[in-house]
N, C-alpha and C positions, 0 to 999 in steps of 0.2 A: 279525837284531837282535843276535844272542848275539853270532854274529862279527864283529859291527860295534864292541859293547861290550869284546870280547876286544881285538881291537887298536888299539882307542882306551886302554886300558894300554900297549900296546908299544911304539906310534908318535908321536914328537911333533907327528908334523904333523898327524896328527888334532886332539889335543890342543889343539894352535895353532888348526885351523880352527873348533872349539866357542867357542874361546876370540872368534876373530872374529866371529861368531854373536851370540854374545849382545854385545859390543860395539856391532854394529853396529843389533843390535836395541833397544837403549836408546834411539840416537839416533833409529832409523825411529820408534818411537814416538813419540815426543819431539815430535819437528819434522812430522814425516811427517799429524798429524792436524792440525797449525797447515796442512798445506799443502791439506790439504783440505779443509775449514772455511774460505779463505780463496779457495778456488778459484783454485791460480796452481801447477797440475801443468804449464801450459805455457809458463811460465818453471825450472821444478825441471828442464824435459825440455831446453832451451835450454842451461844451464849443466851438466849430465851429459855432455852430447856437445862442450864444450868442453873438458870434463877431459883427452880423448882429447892434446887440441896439449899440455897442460902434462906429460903426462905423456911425452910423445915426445920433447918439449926435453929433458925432465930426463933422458934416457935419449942421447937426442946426447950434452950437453954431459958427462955423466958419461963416456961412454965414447967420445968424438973429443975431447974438450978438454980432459979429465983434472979436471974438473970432481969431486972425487968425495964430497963431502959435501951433493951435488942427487939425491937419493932419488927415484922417480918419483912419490911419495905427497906431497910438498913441491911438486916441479912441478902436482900434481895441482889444490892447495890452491891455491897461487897462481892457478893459470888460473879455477878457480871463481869463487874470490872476486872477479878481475877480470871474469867473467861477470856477478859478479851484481849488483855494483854498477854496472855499464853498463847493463844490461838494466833495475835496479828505476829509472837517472836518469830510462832514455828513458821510461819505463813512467808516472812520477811528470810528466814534464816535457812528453813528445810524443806521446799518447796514441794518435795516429791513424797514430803510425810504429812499433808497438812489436811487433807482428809478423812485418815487414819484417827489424827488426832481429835477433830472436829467431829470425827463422829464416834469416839471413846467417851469424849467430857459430855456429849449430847447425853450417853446412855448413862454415865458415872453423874453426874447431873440428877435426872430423873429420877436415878432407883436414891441417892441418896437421901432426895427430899421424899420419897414415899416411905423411907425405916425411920427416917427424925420423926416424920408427923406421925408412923405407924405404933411410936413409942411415945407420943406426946398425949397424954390421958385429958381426952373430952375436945380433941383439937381431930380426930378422925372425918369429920363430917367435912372441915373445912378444905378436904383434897380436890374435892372435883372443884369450888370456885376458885381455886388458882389453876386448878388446869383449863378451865372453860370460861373463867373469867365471872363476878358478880358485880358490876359498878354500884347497882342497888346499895351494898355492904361495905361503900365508902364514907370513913369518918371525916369528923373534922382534923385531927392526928393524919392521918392520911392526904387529907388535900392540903394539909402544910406542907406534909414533907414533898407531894405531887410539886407544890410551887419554888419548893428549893432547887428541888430537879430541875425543872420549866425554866428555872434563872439560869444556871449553869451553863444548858443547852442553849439556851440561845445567845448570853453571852459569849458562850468558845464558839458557839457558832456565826457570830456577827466581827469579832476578835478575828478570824482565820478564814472567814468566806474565801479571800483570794487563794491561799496557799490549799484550801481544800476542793476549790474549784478546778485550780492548775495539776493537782495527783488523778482526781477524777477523769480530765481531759485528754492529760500530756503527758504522764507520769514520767517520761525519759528525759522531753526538752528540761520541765521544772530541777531535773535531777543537775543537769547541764547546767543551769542555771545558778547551783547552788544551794538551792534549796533543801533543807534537813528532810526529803522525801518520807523517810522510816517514821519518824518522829511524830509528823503530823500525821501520815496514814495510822498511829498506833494511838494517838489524840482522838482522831476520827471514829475508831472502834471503841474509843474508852465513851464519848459522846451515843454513840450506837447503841452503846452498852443501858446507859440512863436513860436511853428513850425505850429500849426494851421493859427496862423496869415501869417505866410512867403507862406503856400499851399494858401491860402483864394488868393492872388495876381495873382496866375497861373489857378487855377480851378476855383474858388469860393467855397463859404461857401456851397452848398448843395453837390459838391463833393469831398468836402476836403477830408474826410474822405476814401474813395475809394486809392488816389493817397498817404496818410499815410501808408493803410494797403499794399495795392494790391505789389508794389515793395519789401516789405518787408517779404510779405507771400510766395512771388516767391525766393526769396533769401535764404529763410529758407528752401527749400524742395532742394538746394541744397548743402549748408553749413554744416560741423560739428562744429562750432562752433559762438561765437554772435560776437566776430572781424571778420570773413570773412561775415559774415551776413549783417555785417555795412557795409561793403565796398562794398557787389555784391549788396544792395539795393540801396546804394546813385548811383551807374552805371546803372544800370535799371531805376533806376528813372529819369536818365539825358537822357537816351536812349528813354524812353516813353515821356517825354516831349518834345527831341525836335523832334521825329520822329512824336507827335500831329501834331507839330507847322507846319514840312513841309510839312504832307497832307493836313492840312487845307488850309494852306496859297493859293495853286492855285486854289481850286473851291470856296472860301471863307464860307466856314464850321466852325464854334465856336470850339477855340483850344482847350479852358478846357475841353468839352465834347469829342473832339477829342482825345487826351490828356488820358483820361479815358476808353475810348474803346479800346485804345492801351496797356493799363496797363490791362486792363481785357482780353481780347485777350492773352497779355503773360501768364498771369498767369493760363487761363483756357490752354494752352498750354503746360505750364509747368508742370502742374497736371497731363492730361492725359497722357503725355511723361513718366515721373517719373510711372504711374501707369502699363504702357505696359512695360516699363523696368524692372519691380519687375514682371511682369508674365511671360514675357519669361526668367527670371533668375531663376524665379522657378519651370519654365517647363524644362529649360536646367538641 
């Protein structure tokens, strides 16, 4: 821990990777307990494994077409948000087709961003940390655009808390109500969308999904309500990221995967806790 604290002085890329950390743990909070509260991890899981093609164009067209103001974090964005909004029409429109679809884009997704990067000359190496995640190999380019994200997200998410709390909850009465139901639930996954991109930087795209739900599922077994829920998961989430980052860091261990064992760990911890708590309450 010392030497983890010592060179997190020395080094900026440490520096940078704390800095992604909590960034990214505002939004997992944020969004991450609307997505579970909502139950639609298997559309958040759909649009993560889409990231993979937008992020492989951006990395072609940057470095074969001279493309050079397409960041792969902007390709990233774009492919989300065109995930999610496809995904929430069919989802909203063809209800009996929308696993079909969700798990086409999952696969058309995948294989595209492994032919962009498999044709992008000196960018091969870079596949596994977006699939497994390298926070280490965050810039400062990157923790800008992390914080344009971070603004958005919590803006539409402080902007629409009620209308996103009432789909979550009540989806029919809010409907009864008047309320544009489709619109904001299709808001909600464009929102989902940008937190999958901001988690894809710290874990990678195969465990985004993990470091979405897992802080958020742990928060919820202790919360009575979705405000304290928001705020004990963005804390847990900042908790497991950076407690990944300084096991990793001295045996040199992959933080994302690290990262995820420690968010899996709380949480199967927090279960059985919670569950021994409700027996001897009920044997008291």
């Amino acid at each position: 821990m010392s030497g983890f604290l010592n060179d997190l002085l020395a080094h900026e890329f440490l520096r940078n990777a704390l800095w992604a950390s909590l960034l990214a743990s505002v939004a997992c909070g944020a969004i991450g307990s609307f997505v579970v509260v909502r139950r639609i991890t298997y559309i958040a899981g759909g649009i993560a494994h889409c990231v993979l093609g937008g992020m492989g164009a951006a990395l072609y067209l940057r470095s074969v077409h001279g493309v050079t103001w397409m960041h792969p974090l902007i390709g990233a964005v774009i492919a989300a948000m065109a995930a999610a909004l496809l995904i929430g029409l069919v989802t909203l429109k063809a209800r009996e087709r929308e696993d079909t679809v969700i798990g086409a884009l999952w696969a058309i997704g995948m294989a595209l961003g492994i032919l962009f990067i498999s044709q992008t000359p000196g960018y091969d190496e870079d596949l596994m940390s977006y699939l497994f995640g390298n926070i280490l190999f965050v810039s400062d380019t990157d923790l800008i655009l992390l914080l344009v994200l971070d603004g958005i997200i919590l803006i539409g998410g402080f902007l629409f808390y009620n209308q996103f709390l009432a789909i979550c909850f009540d989806e029919e009465f809010t409907r009864l109500r008047g309320v544009k139901v489709d619109l904001f639930y299709l808001f909600l996954l464009v929102l989902t969308a940008l937190t999958v991109v901001l988690l894809t930087t710290v874990v990678g795209i195969v465990m985004v999904i993990a470091l979405l739900t897992l802080p958020a599922a742990t928060a919820g077994q202790f919360t009575r309500s979705m405000g304290q829920m928001i705020w004990v998961a963005m804390l847990l989430s900042l908790i497991f990221s950076f407690g990944g980052l300084v096991i990793s860091y001295g045996p040199s261990l992959p933080p994302g995967a690290t990262i995820i064992l420690l968010a899996g760990a709380g949480y199967l911890l927090a279960s059985i806790g919670r569950s021994l708590f409700r027996r001897f309450r009920r044997a008291g």
